[in-house]
TORPA-4810 file (N, C-alpha, C, O; in nm, 3 decimals):
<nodes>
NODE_1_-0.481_2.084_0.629_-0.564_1.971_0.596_-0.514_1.851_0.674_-0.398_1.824_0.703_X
NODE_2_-0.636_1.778_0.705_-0.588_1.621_0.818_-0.593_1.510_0.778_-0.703_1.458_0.757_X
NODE_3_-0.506_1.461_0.761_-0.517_1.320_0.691_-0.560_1.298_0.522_-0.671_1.261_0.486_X
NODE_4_-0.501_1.314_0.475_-0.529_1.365_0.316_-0.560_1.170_0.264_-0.503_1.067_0.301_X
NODE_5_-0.641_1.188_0.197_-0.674_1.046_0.167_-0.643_1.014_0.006_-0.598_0.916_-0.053_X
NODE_6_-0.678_1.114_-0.026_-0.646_1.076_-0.178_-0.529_1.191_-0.249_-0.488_1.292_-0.192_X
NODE_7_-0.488_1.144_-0.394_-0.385_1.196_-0.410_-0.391_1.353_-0.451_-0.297_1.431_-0.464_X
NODE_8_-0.504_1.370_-0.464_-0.529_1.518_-0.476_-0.530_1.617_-0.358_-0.481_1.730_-0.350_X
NODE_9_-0.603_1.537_-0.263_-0.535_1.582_-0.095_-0.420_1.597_-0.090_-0.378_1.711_-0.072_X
NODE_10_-0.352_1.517_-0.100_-0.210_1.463_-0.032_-0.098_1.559_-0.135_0.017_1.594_-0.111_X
NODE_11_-0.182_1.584_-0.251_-0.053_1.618_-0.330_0.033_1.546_-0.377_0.124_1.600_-0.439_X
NODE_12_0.031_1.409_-0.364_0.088_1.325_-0.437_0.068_1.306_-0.544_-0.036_1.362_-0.579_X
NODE_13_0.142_1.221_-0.665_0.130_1.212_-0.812_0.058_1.053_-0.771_-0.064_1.068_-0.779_X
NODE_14_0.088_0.926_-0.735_0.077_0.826_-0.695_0.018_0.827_-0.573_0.005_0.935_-0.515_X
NODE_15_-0.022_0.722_-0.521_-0.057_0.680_-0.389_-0.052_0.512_-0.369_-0.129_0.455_-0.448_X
NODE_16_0.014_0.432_-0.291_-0.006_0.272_-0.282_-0.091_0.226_-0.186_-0.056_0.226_-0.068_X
NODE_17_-0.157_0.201_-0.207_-0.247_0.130_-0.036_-0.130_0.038_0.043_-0.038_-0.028_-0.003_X
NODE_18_-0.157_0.053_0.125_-0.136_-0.075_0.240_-0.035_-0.258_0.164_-0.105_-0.322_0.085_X
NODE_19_0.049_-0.293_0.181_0.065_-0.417_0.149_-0.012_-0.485_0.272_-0.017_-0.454_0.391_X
NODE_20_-0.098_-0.634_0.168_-0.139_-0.738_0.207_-0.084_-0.836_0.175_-0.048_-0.847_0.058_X
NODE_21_-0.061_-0.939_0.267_0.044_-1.027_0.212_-0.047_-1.144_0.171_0.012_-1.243_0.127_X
NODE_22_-0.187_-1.149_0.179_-0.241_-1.291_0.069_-0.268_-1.236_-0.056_-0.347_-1.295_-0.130_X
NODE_23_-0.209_-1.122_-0.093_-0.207_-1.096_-0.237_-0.114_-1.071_-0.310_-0.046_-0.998_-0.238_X
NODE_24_-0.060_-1.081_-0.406_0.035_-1.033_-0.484_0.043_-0.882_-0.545_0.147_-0.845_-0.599_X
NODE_25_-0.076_-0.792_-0.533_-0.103_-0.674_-0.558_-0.104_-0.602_-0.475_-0.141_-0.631_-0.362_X
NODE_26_-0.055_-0.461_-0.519_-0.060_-0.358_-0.434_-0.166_-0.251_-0.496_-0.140_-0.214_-0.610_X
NODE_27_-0.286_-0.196_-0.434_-0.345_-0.096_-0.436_-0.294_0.017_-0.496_-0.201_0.057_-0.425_X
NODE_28_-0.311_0.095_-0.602_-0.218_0.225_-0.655_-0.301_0.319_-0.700_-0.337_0.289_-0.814_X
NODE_29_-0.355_0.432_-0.659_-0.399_0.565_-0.704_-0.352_0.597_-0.805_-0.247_0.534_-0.795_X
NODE_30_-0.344_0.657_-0.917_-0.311_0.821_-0.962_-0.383_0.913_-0.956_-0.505_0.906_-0.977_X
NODE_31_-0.319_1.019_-0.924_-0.387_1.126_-0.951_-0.506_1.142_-1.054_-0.500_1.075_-1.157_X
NODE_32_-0.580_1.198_-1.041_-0.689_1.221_-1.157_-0.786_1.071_-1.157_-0.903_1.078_-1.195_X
NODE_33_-0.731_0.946_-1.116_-0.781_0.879_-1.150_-0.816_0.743_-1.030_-0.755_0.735_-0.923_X
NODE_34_-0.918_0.647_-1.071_-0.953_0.545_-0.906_-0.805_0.446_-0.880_-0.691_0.447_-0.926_X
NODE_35_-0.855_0.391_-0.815_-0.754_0.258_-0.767_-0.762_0.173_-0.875_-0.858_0.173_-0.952_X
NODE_36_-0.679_0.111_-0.885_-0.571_0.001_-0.984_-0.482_-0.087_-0.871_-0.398_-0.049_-0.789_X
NODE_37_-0.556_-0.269_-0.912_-0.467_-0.344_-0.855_-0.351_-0.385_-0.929_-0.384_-0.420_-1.042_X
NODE_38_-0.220_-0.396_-0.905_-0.137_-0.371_-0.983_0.003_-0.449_-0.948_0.077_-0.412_-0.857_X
NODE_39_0.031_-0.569_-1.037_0.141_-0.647_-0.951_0.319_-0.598_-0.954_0.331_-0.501_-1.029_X
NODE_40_0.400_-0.623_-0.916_0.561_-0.591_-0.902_0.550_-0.524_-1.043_0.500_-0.416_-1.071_X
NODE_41_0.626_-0.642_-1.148_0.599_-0.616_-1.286_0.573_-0.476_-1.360_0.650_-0.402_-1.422_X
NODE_42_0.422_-0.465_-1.327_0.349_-0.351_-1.372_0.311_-0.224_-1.333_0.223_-0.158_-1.389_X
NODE_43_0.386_-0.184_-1.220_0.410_-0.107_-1.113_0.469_0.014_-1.223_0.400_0.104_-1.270_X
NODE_44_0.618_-0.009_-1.250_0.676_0.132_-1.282_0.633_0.158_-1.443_0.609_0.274_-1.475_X
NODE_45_0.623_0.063_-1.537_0.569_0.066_-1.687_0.426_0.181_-1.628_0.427_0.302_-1.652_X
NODE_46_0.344_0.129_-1.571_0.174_0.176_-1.566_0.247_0.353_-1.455_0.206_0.464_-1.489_X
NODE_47_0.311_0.343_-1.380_0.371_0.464_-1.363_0.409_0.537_-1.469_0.368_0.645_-1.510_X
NODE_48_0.453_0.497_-1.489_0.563_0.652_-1.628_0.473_0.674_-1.736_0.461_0.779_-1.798_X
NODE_49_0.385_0.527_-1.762_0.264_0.567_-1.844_0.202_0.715_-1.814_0.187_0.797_-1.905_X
NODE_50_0.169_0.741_-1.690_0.080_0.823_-1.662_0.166_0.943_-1.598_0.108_1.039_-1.548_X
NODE_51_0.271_0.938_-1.600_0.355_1.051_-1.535_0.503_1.041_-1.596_0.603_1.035_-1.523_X
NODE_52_0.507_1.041_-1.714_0.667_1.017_-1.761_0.796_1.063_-1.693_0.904_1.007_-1.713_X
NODE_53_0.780_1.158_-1.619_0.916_1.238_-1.565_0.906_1.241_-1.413_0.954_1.332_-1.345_X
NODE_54_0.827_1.115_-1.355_0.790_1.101_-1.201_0.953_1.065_-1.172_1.041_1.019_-1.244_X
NODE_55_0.946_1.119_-1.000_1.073_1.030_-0.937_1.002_0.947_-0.904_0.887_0.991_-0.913_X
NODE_56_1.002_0.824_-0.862_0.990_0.738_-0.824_1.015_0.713_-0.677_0.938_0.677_-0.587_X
NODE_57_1.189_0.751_-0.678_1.226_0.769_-0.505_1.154_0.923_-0.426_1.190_0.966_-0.316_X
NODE_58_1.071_0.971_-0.496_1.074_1.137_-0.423_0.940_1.095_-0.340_0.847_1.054_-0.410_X
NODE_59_0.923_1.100_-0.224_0.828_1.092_-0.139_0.733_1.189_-0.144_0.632_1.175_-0.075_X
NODE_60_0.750_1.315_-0.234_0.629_1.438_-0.215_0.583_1.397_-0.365_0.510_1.484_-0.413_X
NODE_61_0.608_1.289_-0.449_0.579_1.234_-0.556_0.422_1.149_-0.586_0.309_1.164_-0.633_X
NODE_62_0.551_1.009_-0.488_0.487_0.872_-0.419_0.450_0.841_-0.317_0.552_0.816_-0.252_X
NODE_63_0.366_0.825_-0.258_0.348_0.831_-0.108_0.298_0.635_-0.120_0.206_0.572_-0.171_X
NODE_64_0.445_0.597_-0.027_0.396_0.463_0.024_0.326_0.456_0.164_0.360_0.523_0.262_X
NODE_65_0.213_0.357_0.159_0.112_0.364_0.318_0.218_0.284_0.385_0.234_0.298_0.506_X
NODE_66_0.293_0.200_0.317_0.388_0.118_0.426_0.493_0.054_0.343_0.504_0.102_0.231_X
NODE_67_0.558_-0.024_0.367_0.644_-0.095_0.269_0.673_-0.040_0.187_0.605_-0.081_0.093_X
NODE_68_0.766_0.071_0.139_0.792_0.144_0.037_0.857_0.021_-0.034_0.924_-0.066_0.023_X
NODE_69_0.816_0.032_-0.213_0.907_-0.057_-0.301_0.852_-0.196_-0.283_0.876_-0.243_-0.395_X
NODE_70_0.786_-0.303_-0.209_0.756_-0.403_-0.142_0.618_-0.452_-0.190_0.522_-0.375_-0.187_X
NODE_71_0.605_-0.610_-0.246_0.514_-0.653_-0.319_0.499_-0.746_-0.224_0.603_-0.782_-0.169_X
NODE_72_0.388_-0.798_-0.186_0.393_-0.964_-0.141_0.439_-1.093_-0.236_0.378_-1.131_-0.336_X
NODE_73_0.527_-1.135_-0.196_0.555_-1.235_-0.220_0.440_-1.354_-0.302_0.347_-1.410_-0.245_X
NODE_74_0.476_-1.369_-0.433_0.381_-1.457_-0.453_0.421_-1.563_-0.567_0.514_-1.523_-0.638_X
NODE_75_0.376_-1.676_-0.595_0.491_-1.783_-0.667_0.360_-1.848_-0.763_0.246_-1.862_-0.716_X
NODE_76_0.395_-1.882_-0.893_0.299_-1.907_-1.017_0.212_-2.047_-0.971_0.268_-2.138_-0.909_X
NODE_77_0.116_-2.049_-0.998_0.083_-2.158_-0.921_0.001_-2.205_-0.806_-0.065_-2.306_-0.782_X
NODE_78_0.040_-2.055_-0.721_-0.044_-2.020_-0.597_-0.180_-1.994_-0.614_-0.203_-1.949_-0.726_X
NODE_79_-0.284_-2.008_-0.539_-0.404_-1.959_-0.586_-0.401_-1.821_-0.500_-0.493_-1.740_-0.510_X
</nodes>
């Protein structure tokens, strides 16, 4: 298979889109289910929600598009 797009392709449990840096969110798949914008914070809680015994570090898990771990930068206040 070429280029697996979603996490059922890919075999991943997770999937992150792309970091953009005029947002504070990162794009996040699960399996079974659509995209979820989703900030630092709420990243690993909304993970384990849906996969309690995920690694987190295991790459045949999580598949980061770039910036593994990496939120944009964003400060309270900002629009």
């Amino acid at each position: 298979m070429e280029n697996p797009t979603t996490p059922e392709e890919s075999g991943h449990l997770v999937d992150v889109a792309p970091y953009d840096a005029d947002s504070r969110y990162r794009r996040v798949r699960f399996r079974g289910s659509g995209w979820e914008s989703l900030e630092r914070e709420e990243f690993e809680p909304r993970v384990r929600r849906e996969f309690p015994d995920i690694d987190l570090d295991d790459p045949e898990q999580v598949h980061w598009a770039d910036r593994p771990g990496e939120w944009p930068p964003w400060h309270p206040g900002e629009a």
